[in-house]
C-alpha positions in Angstrom: 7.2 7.6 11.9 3.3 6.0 12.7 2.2 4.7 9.2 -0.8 4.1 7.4 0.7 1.4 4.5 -2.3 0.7 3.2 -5.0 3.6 1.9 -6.5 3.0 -1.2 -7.5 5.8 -4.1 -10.4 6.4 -5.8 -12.1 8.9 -8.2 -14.8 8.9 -11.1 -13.4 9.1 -14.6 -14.7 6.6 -17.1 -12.9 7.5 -20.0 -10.0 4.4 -19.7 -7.9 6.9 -22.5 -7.6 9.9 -19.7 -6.3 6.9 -17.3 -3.1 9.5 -16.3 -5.8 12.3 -15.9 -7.9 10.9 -14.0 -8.7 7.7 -11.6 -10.7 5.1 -14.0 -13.7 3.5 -12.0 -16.1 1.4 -14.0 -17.3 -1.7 -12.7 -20.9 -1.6 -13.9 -19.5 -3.3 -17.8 -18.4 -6.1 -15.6 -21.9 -7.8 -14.5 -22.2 -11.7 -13.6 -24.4 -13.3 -11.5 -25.7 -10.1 -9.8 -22.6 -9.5 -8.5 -23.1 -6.2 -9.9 -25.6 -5.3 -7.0 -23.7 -6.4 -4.4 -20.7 -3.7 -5.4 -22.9 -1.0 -6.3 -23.9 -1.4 -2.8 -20.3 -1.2 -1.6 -19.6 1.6 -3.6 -22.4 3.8 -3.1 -21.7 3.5 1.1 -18.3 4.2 0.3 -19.2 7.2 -2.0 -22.0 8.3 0.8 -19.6 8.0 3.4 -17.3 10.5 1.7 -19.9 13.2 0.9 -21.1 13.2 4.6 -17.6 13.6 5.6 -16.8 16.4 3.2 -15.1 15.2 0.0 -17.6 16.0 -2.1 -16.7 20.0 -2.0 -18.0 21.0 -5.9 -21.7 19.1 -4.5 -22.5 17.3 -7.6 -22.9 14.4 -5.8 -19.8 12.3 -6.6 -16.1 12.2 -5.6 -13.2 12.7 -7.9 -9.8 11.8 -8.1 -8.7 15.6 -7.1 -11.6 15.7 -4.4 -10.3 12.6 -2.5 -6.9 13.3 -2.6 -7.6 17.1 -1.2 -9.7 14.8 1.9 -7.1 12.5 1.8 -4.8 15.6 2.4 -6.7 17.4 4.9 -7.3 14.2 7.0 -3.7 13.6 7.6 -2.7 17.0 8.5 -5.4 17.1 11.0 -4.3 13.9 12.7 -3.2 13.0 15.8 -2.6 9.6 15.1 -0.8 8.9 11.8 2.8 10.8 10.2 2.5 9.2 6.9 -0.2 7.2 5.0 0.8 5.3 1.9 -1.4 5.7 -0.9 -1.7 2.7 -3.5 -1.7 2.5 -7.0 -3.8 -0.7 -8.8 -3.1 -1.4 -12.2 -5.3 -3.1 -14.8 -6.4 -6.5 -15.5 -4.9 -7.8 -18.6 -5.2 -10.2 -21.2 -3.3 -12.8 -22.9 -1.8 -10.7 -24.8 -0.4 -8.2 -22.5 -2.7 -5.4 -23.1 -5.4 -4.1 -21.1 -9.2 -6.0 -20.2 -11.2 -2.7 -20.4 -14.0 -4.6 -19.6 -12.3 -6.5 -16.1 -10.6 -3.2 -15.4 -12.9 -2.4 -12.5 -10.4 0.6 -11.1 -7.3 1.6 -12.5 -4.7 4.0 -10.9 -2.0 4.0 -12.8 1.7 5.1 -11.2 2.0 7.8 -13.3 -0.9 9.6 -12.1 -0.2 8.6 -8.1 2.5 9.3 -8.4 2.1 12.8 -9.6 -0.6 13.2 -6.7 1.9 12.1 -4.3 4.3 14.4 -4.9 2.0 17.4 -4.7 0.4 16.5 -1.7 4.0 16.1 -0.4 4.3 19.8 -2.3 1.1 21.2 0.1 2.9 20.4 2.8 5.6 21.9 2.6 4.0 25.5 1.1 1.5 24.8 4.0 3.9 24.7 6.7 3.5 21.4 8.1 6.1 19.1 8.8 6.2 15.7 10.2 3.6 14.6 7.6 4.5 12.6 4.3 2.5 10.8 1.9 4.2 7.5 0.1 3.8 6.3 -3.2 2.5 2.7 -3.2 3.1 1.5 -6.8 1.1 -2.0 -8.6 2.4 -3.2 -11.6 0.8 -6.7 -13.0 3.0 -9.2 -14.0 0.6 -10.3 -16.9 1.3 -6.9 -19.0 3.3 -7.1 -22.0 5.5 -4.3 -20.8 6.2 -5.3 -17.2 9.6 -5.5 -16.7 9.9 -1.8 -18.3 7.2 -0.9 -15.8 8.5 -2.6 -12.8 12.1 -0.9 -13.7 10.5 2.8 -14.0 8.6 3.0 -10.5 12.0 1.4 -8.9 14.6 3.8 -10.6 12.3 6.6 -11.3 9.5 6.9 -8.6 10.0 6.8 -5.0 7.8 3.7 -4.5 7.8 2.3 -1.3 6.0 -1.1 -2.0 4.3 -3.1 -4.9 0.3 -3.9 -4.1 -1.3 -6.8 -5.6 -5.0 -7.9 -5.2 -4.8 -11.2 -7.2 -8.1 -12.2 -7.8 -9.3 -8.9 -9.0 -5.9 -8.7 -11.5 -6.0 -12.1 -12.1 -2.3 -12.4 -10.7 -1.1 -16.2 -9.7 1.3 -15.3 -7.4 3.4 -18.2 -7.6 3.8 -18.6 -11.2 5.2 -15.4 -11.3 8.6 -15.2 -13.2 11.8 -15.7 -11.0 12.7 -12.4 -12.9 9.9 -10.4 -11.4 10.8 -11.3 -8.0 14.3 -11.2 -8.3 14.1 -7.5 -9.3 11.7 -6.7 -6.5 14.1 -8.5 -4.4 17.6 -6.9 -5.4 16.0 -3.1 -5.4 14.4 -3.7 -1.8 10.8 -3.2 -2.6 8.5 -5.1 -0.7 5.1 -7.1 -1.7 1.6 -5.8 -0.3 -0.5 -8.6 -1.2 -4.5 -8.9 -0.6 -5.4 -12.4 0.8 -8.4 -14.1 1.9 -11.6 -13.7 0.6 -12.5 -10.3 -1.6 -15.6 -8.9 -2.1 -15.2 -5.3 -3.6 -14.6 -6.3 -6.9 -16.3 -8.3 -9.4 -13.4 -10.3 -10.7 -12.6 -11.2 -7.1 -15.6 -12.6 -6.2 -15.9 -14.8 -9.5 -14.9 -18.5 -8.8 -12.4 -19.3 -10.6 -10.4 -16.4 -9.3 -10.8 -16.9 -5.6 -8.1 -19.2 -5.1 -5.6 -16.4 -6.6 -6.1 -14.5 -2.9 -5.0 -18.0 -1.0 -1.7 -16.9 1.4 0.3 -19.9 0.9 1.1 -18.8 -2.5 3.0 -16.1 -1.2 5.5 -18.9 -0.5 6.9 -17.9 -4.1 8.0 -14.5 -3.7 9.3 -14.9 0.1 11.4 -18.1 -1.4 12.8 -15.3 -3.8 13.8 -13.0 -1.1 11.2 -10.6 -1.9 9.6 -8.9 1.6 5.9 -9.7 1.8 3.1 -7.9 3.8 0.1 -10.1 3.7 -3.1 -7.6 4.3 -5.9 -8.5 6.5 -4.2 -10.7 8.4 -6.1 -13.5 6.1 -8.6 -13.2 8.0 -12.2 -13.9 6.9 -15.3 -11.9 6.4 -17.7 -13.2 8.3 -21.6 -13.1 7.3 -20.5 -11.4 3.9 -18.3 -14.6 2.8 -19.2 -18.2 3.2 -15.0 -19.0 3.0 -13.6 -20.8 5.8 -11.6 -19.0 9.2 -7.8 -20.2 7.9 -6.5 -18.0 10.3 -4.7 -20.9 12.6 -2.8 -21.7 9.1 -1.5 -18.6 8.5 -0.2 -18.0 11.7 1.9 -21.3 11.2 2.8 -20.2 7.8 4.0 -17.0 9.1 6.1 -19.3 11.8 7.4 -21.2 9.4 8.8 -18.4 7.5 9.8 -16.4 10.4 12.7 -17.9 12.0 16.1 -17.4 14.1 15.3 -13.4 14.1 14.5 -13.4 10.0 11.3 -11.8 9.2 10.4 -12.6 5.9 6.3 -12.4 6.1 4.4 -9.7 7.5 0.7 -9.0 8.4 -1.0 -5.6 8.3 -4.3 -4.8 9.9 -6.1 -2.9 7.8 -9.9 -3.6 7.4 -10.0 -4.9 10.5 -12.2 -2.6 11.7 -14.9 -3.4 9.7 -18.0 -4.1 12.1 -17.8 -8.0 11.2 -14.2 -8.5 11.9 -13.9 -6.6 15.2 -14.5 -9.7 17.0 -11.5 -11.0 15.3 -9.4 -8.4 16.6 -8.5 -10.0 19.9 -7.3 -13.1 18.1 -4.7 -11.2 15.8 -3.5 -9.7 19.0 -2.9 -12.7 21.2 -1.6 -14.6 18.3 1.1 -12.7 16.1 3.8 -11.1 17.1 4.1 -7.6 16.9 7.0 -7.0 15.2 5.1 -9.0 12.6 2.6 -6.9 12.0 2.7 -3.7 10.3 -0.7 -0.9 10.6 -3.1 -0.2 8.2 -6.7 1.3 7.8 -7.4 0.1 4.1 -9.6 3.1 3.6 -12.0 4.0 2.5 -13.1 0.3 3.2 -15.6 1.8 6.5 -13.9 2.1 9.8 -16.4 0.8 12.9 -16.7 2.7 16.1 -20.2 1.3 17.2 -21.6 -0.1 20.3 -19.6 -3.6 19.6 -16.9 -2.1 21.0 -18.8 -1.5 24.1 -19.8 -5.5 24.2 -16.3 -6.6 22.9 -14.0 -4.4 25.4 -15.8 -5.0 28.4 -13.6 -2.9 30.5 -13.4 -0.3 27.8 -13.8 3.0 29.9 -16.2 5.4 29.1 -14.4 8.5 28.5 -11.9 6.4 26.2 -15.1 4.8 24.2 -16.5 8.2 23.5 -13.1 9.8 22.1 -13.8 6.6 19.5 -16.9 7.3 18.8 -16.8 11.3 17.9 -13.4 10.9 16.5 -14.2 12.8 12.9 -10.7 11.7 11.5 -11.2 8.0 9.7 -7.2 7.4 10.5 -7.5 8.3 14.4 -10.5 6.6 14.5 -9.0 3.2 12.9 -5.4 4.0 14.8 -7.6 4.4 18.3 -10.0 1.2 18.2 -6.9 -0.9 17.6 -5.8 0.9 20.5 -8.3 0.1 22.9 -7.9 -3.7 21.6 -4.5 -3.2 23.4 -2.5 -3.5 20.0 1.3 -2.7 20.5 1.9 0.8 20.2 5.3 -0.1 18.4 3.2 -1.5 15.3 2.1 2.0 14.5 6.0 2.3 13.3 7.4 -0.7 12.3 7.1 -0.1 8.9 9.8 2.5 9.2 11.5 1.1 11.9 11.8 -2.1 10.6 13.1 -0.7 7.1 9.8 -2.6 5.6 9.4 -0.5 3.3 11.7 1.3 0.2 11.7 4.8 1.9 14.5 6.8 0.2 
């Protein structure tokens, strides 16, 4: 099956007690250093982007959990690209204590509620008519709350979670002082890591300073040395003109080689956001320099998908007929699944996440 692993969820509820009811989004309590500017920007494209493509179907001008996931919904049925799309849960920042930051909480999405949403997409299907489509439940639980292990437990023996998805910085997660415990649960039940690494700039607690360093790949050497699966996103790649942080890619190649070895993999890379307009010049690099049974395919959406006249100046012998398919492709998933194409990406990578029994698919 071609999968998506990594598509985020998003919605508008700002009541953090209705968390199960609805997707909590509220980053505008969490102002430093204008930061706050800098993601209202991100978020309103986002939420623009949506509207012009159709989420917004009550027209007040703002998308909701329910709205999303019936885009989310339509977009995969339509597509000619993608069989399954993994939708990811994020927990909440918390404090020392074990309970919940309600002011660093930026965007909750609890596994309850995604998980509920998955299953009756899953449901639509099926009363639709449509096969060969599936959603997946892509749980997070934070190590930090006071309830963890009862959480991580529940989503392995209750859900059918394929993965576990971390963004460190933004849920202030130091991945290698997790407990041996944590990863040793992951490890024994088969449920792989989906980490964020390298710089992140779409929340505020991940752009703050002293939680950059949380995002840095190398401490992923934890969980792999705990025989927990790991899918590092991005490829670690940078964000060029938007982040002043350092191109590490050369190192995480070797750290991938290093942890790769005698037919083992241990550490994979997914692509998503790597279509953004600033990384598409990066594109090549990935290709030419990891394997592709090492990587796994993903659009990160609704981080924006690029289709402009770069690809034009990047794929010089791009034909015309194949650029224009890109560019009035409507479906975000084709469209992200067909520029990696005409990068000459590995067809094969489209399906190793099944194929390769990456991920916990029951």
């Amino acid at each position: 099956m071609k999968i998506d692993i990594h598509c985020h969820v998003t919605g508008n509820g700002r009541d953090i007690s209705k968390v199960d009811e609805e997707v909590y989004f509220n980053p505008y309590d969490n102002a430093i250093d204008g930061k706050l500017i800098s993601v209202w920007l991100i978020y309103k494209y986002i939420e623009t982007m949506l509207i012009l493509m159709g989420a917004d179907t009550n027209h007040d001008i703002s998308i909701s959990s329910d709205e999303y996931m019936d885009f989310i919904y339509r977009s995969l049925a339509e597509s000619e690209e993608i069989e399954g799309i993994v939708l990811l849960a994020m927990d909440a920042v918390y404090d020392s204590a074990g309970t919940v930051d309600v002011r660093k909480t930026d965007l909750w999405v609890t596994n309850d509620l995604l998980y509920r949403k998955v299953n009756g997409l899953n449901g639509r299907f099926k009363r639709d008519g449509i096969s060969g489509k599936r959603f997946y439940f892509g749980a997070s639980v934070n190590p930090n709350r006071k309830d963890w292990k009862d959480e991580l437990n529940n989503v392995i023996d209750k859900t059918e979670a394929v993965l576990i998805k971390w963004i460190p910085s933004a849920m202030h997660i130091d991945v290698d002082k997790v407990s041996d415990e944590f990863y040793a649960i992951m490890a024994k039940n088969n449920i792989p890591l989906l980490c964020h690494v390298g710089p992140e700039l779409s929340f505020v607690e991940g752009m703050k300073e002293e939680n950059r360093g949380r995002d840095d790949f190398l401490r992923l050497q934890k969980p792999i040395d705990c025989g927990v699966k790991v899918i590092a996103a991005h490829c670690a790649l940078p964000l060029p003109i938007l982040s002043a942080e350092p191109d590490r890619f050369d190192e995480f190649k070797a750290f991938m080689e290093s942890n790769n070895k005698d037919g083992k993999i241990s550490i994979w890379a997914d692509t998503s956001a790597l279509s953004l307009t600033n990384r598409l010049h990066l594109l090549d690099k990935v290709k030419k320099n990891i394997k592709p049974q090492w990587l796994v395919h993903g659009s990160d959406f609704p981080i924006p998908i690029d289709s402009g006249i770069l690809l034009r100046v990047l794929i010089p012998d791009l034909k015309s007929e194949d650029y224009e398919k890109i560019r009035t492709t409507k479906n975000p998933f084709d469209k992200d699944a067909r520029i990696k194409k005409a990068f000459g990406f590995d067809a094969t990578i489209l399906g190793n996440a099944e194929a390769q029994k990456l991920l916990r698919i029951k």
